[in-house]
C-alpha positions in Angstrom: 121.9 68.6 142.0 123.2 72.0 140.7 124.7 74.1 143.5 122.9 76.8 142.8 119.1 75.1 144.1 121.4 75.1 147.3 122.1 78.8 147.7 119.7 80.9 149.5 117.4 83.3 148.1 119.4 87.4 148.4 117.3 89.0 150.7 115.4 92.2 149.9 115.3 95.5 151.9 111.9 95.6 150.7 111.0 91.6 151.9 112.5 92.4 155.5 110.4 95.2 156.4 107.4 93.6 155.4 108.4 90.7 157.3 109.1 92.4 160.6 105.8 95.4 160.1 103.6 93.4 157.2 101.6 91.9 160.1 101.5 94.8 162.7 100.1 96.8 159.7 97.6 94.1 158.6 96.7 94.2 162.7 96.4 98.6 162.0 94.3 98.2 159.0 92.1 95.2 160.0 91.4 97.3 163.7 90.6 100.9 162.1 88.2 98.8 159.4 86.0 97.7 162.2 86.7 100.0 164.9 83.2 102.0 165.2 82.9 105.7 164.8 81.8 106.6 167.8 83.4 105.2 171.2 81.1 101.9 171.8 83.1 99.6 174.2 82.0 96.1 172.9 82.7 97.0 169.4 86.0 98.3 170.1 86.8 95.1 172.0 85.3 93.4 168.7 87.6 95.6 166.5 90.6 94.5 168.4 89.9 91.0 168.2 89.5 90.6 164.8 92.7 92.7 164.6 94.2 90.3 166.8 93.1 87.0 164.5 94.7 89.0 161.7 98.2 89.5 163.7 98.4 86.3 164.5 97.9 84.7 160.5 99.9 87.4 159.8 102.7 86.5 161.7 102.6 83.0 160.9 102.9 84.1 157.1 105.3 86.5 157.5 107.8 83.4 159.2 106.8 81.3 156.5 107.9 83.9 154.0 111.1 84.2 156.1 112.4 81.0 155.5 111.1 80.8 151.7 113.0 84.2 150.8 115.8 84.4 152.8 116.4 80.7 153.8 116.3 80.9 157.5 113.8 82.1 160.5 116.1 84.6 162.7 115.9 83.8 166.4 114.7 86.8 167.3 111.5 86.5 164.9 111.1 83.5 166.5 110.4 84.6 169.6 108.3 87.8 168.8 106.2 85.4 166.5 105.7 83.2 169.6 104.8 85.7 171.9 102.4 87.6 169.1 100.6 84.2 168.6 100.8 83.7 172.8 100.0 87.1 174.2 97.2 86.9 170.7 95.1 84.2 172.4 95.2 85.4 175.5 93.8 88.8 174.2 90.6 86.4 172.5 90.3 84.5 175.3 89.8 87.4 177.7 88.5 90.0 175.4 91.4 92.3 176.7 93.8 94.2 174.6 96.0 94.5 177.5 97.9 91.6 176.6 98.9 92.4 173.0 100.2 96.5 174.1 102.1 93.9 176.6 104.0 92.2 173.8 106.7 94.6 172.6 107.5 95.8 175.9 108.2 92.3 177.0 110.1 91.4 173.6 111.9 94.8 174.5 113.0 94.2 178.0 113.8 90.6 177.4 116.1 91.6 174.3 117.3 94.6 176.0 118.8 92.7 179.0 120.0 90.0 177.0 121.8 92.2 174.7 123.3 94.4 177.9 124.4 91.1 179.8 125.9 89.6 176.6 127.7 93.3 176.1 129.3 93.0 179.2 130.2 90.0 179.4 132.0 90.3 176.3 130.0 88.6 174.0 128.1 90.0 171.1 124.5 87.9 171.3 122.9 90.6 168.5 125.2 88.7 165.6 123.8 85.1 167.3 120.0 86.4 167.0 120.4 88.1 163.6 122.1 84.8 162.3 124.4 88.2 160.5 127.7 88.7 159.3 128.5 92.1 158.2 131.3 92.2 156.2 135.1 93.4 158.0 132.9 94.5 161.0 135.2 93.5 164.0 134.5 91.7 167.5 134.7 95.4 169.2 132.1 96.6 166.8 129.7 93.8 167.1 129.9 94.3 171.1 129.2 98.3 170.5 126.2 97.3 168.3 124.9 94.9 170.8 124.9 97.1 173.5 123.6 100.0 172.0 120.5 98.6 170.8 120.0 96.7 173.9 119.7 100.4 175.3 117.8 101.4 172.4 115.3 98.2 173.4 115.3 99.4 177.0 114.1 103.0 175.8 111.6 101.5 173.9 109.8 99.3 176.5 109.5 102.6 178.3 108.6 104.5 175.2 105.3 101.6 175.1 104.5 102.0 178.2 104.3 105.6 178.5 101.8 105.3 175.2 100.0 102.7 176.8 99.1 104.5 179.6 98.5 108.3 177.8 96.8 107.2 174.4 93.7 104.7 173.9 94.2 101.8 172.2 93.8 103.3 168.4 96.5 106.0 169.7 99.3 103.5 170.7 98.3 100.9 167.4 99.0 103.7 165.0 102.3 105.0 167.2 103.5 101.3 166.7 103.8 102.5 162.9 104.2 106.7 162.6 106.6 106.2 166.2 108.2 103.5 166.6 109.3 102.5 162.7 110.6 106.1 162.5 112.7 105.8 165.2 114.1 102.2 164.4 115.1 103.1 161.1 116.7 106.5 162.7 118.5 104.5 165.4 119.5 101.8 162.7 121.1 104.8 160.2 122.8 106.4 163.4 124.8 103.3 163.9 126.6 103.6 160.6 129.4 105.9 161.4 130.2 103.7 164.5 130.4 100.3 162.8 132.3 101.8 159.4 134.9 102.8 162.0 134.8 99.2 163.1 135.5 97.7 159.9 132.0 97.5 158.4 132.6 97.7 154.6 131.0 100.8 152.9 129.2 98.1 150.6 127.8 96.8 153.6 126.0 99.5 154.6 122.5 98.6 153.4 123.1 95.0 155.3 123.0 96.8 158.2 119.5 98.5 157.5 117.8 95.1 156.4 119.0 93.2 158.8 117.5 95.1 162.0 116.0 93.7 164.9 112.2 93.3 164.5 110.9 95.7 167.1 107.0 95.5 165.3 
């Protein structure tokens, strides 16, 4: 067998993000196609479960692709993809879209901690999840990555649940994509200076952007 049907797939900046937001923006579009016009509470609740139906396929898919492209499911899309399908039926079952705008803030507070607890006690979980190795990056840089985006998680979960409460439900969907992708890709560059003065090769740079935390 020639080595090379053994070598993984190189990952695309392009393939990651659609991974992480393809299905949150396949749950956007599928919600404003069949939200109605005019504020009708049964429709809406239909609108959102379609939505829903869509988010979870869409997740499953975006897994699948995953492991096709890059050769591996990262831990951390595992769990998001679990909870999506989870917190996904219980929104059908109950007609309630309570349970998905529950999701990230869960995913964030559970990551968040993780990451913090990890930090301090000297161990850098956010290279475990990621399944990453950026090149020359040192131990002391890892553990300064880890803990700042387990604060930047920790923000977020407040971030969602400030929306929740202020904006309804079409509101907070389309922050999830003009907000909170901003943001993550903001807080992503931002982190650049501090890991290149860790030992993060300059050609590594762009591994740092693809290989983000999925915060969809």
């Amino acid at each position: 067998m020639r080595d090379t049907e053994n070598q993984k797939k190189p990952a695309s900046g392009w393939v990651s993000i659609l991974i992480d937001y393809g299905p949150l923006l396949a749950f956007f579009l599928t919600y404003r196609w069949f939200a109605p016009e005019d504020p009708e509470p049964i429709a809406e609740v239909g609108a959102v479960i379609r939505g829903t139906m869509v988010f979870m396929a869409a997740s499953v898919v975006a897994i699948s692709v995953s492991k096709w492209r890059n050769g591996k499911i990262s831990p951390m899309l595992w769990f998001s993809t679990v909870l999506i399908v989870g917190f996904g039926a219980l929104t059908i079952f109950f007609g309630d879209p309570l349970f998905v705008q529950l999701k990230p803030t869960i995913i964030y507070i559970v990551f968040g901690i993780a990451l913090l607890i990890g930090a301090w006690r000297g161990k850098a979980l956010l290279k475990v999840l990621l399944e990453a190795a950026f090149e020359g990056l040192t131990d002391e840089g890892w553990l300064k990555l880890s803990r700042n985006w387990g604060v930047f998680f920790l923000a977020l979960a407040g971030l969602n649940e400030f929306l929740r409460w202020y904006l309804d439900f079409g509101g907070w969907l389309a922050a999830k994509l003009w907000v909170f992708l901003p943001l993550t890709f903001l807080f992503t560059f931002t982190q650049i200076p501090m890991l290149l003065k860790h030992g993060l090769g300059p050609e590594a740079k762009d591994d740092v952007l693809e290989e983000e935390p999925p915060t969809g």
